[in-house]
Every structure is written in structure tokens, then in C-alpha cells.
N, C-alpha and C positions, 0 to 999 in steps of 0.2 A: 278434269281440271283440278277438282280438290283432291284425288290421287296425287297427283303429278307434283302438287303444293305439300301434299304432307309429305311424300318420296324426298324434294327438295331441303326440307326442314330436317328429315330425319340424316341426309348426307351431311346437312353443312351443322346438325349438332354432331356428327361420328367426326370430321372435320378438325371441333371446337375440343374437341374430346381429344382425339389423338395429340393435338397441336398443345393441350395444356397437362397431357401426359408427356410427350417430347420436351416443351419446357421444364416440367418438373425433373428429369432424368439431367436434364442439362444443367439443371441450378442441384441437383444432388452431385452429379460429376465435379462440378465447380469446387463446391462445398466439399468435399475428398480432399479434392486438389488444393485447395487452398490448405486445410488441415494437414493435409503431407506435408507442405512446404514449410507452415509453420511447425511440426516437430521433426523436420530436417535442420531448418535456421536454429532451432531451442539447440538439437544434440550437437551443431558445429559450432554455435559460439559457445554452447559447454564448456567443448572441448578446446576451442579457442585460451577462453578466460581463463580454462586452470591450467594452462603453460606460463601465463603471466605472472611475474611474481613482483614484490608490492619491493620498490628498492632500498636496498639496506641500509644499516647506517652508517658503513662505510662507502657507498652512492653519495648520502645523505652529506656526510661529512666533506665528498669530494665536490662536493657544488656549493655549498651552504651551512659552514660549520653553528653558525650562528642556528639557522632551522634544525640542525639537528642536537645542539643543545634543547633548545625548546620543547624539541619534540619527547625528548627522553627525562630532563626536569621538571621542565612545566606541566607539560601535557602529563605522563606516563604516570610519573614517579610524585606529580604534584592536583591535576586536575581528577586524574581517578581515583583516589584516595581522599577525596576531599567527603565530610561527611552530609548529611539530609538528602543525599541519594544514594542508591543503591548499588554497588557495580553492576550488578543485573538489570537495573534500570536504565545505570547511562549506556550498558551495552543496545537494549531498546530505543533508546533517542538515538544514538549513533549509528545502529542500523537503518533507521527511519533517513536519518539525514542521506545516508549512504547512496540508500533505493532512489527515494525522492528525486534525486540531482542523479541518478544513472554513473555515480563514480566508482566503478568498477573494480580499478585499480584495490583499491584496500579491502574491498568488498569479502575476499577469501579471508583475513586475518581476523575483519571483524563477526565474520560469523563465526570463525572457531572460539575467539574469545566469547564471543555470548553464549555459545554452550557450554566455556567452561566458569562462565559467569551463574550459571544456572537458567537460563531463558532454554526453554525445552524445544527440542524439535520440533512440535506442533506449533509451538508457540511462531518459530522463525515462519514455518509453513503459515500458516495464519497474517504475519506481517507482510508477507511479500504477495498474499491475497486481497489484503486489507489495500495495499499500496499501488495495486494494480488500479483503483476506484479512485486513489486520492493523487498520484503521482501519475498517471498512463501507463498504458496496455506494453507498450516496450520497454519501460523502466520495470513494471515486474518480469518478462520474460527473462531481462538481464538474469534481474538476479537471483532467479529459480535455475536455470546454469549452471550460477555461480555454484549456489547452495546446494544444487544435486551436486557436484564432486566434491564438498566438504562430507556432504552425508555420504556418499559414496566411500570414503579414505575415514571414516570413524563407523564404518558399518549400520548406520542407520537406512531401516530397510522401512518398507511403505507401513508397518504394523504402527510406525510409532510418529506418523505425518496422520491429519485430519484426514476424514472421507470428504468426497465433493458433495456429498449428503449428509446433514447431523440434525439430531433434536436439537433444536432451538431453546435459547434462554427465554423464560416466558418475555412478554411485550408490555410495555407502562403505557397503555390503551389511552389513556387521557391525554397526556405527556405528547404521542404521537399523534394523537389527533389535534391536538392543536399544532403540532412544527408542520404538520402536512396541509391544514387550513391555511396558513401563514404563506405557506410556500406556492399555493393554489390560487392564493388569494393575489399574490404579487405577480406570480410569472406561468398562470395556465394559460395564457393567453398566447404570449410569449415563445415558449418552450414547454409544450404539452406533453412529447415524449421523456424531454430531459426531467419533469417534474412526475412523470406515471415511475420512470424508473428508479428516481432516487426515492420513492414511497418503497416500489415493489422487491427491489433489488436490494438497495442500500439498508434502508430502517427498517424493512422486513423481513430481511435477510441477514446480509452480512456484515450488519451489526449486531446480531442477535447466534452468532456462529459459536459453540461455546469453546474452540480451541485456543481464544486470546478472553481474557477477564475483561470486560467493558472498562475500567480504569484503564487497562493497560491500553489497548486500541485505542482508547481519548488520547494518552500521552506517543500514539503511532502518530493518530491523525494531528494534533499538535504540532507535535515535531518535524514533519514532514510541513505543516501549512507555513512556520515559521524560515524553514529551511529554502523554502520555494517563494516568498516574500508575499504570501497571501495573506497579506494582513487581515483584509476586510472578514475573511473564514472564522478567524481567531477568535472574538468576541463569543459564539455560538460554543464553539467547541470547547472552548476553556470553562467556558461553565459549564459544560456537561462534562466536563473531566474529572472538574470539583466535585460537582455533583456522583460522578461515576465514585470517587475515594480519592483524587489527586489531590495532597496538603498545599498549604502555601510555600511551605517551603520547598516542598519537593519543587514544586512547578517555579518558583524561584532557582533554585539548582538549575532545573532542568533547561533553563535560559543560561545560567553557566557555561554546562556542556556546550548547548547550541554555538554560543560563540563561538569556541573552538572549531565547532564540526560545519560550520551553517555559516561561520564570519560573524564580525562585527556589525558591520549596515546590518544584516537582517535580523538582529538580535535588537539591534537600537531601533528600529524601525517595530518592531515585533513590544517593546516593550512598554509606551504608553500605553497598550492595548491589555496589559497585563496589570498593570496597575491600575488601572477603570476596572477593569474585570474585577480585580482582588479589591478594589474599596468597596464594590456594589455590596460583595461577598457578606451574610449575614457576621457579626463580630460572634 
């Protein structure tokens, strides 16, 4: 009888055994399969987006002469020349806004301009890492696409994009342990995974990546939370912007730009939350 029971036990664990090898084979096949598709979907709307081209301003002029004054005095010749930001800065909020909101359309002209604004290759690779976290998983696909056929048509090769591994900028150990108590304290109850991975991932990680300067990714993340009407974000992240190096005025400018890129509402909506911010601000 206790033959017969251990013979039994020893089948139905070969049984347990097989059955959680077959599922693992089956959740790795999946996992391929999924992974294919997704760098099938990446290399066709690549290839998609870089046939699109952003309409001219004789387009421009044939629909909306008025818009395309605007867009060439106001905007070009008057908003990007404006001083207390950087062309390489407002090329960084305007890509934010770009990714943010998945607008595609202009998304090739304004990476070329950022590169020849001086925002380095790593740097874009980085923004559109950074903005996969703060905008969604398909608004960065977009615009890695995109940005592969601009580096693609100016020769930039993988030597001069970040690794998917890097030394880390050291961590402000106290700094983080308190945002992570705070955030434990309010919502582990709540959302246990969403708060394990914005510790593990986010402020452990890929805020600490050193292909974008901690100032710069505060005015990504900025940019993109104003851009996407997340007011309530704002408050946290603008002080740690300031804190990162952002001035007053730049981050004054850099609501400028936003109008433009992001509208009105979200700029008007976006900017009691800047001035609370900026009076809290030590003088």
C-alpha cells in the first residue's frame, strides 16, 4: 500500500513537473512571439513615419495663410529666438511635448532640429526612454521609429545611443527615502506594484541613467506632465527641477514654449501650479 502511495506521488509530481515545464515553454514561445511582433510593428511604422512628411508652407499657406504666417513669424523667427532659454532647451520641451501627445507628424523635423540644436544623440535616446514611463509604452515606440530613421539618414550608429545598461549617477539616499515613505505611506495599500516599481524602476533606475543630466529629464518630465494636463504631477516635479538646476526663468520660458507646443488651456491650467511652486521657492 505505502509502495503503491509513494509510486502515485512520485507520478503525479513527474505529472506537476512536466505540466510546469510545458507551461514554461509555452509562456517562453508567447514571450518570442510577442517580442517578434513588437519589433515587426517598431520596423513597419519606422518605416511608415519616415515617408510622412510634415506639410509645407506652401500646404500651410493653401489652407491657412494666417497659420502660416504665425508659424514662420511668430513661432520660428520670433518664439525661438526669444532669450532665458536655450534653442537646445526649447528643442528638449518640444520634443517632450511632441512624444508626450504621440504627434508624429512633426516629430522627424523636430529631432533633426535638436540635433542641430545641440541635444546629442543619447540625449534624444534617453528622452524617448524617459517618456516611455511618463507619456506610455506606445508613445515611446512611436517615436524610436521615428528617431531610428533620422539617426539612420545622419549616420548615427549604436556607438553614440546609451547602453540598456549604464553606471548609475550616485542616489540622494535620504531625499529618496523620504519620496518613497510618502508614497508607501499613501498608496501601498492601494497599488503595491505600482509603488514597488516606481521605487525600483523609476528612482532607482531611470532617473539615475547618466545619458540625460537630472535637470534636463526634470524639464522632459515637466514638459510632458504640462503638455498632457497633469496638473496635480507638477507640484513634485518642478521642484525637483529647481532643485535638479532649472532657474526661474528658464522654467518661466519654458511655459512660453509649452503654449505654443502644448496650447493655451494647458499652459493656463499648468500655471498657478508654477507660481505656488516658485513663491514657496527659497528667495
Amino acid at each position: 500500500m505505502e509502495e503503491t502511495s509513494t509510486g502515485s506521488n512520485r507520478s503525479r509530481t513527474s505529472n506537476i513537473a512536466r505540466n510546469d515545464r510545458s507551461a514554461r515553454r509555452r509562456c517562453a514561445l508567447f514571450a518570442a512571439a510577442g517580442a517578434a511582433a513588437l519589433l515587426s510593428g517598431c520596423t513597419h511604422m519606422g518605416t511608415d513615419t519616415s515617408m510622412q512628411k510634415a506639410p509645407s508652407l506652401d500646404d500651410l499657406n493653401a489652407v491657412s495663410p494666417a497659420f502660416a504666417r504665425y508659424t514662420t513669424q511668430t513661432v520660428l523667427d520670433g518664439l525661438w529666438k526669444r532669450p532665458h532659454l536655450s534653442p537646445r532647451d526649447r528643442s528638449i520641451v518640444t520634443l517632450s511635448v511632441l512624444i508626450a501627445r504621440n504627434q508624429a507628424v512633426e516629430l522627424p523635423f523636430h529631432v533633426r532640429f535638436a540635433l542641430d540644436n545641440g541635444v546629442k544623440p543619447a540625449e534624444v535616446s534617453e528622452i524617448v526612454t524617459h517618456l516611455a514611463f511618463y507619456s506610455g509604452w506606445a508613445n515611446a515606440t512611436s517615436a524610436a521609429g521615428i528617431a531610428r530613421h533620422v539617426f539612420q539618414e545622419r549616420g548615427i550608429g549604436a556607438d553614440q545611443v546609451p547602453s540598456a545598461y549604464a553606471a548609475l549617477l550616485p542616489l540622494d539616499e535620504a531625499a529618496e527615502k523620504q519620496r518613497a515613505q510618502t508614497v508607501q505611506d499613501n498608496f501601498g495599500a492601494t497599488a503595491p506594484g505600482v509603488v514597488q516599481y516606481t521605487t525600483d524602476v523609476l528612482f532607482r533606475d531611470l532617473w539615475l541613467r547618466p545619458g540625460l543630466a537630472p535637470r534636463d529629464r526634470s524639464l522632459v518630465t515637466v514638459s510632458a506632465l504640462v503638455a498632457n494636463g497633469q496638473v496635480a504631477q507638477i507640484p513634485y516635479h518642478l521642484s525637483r527641477a529647481m532643485n535638479n538646476g532649472l532657474t526661474k526663468d528658464e522654467a518661466s520660458e519654458a511655459l512660453t514654449q509649452l503654449a505654443f507646443y502644448a496650447g493655451w488651456p494647458n499652459v493656463f491650467s499648468a500655471m498657478p501650479v508654477f507660481k505656488d511652486v516658485i513663491a514657496k521657492r527659497p528667495a
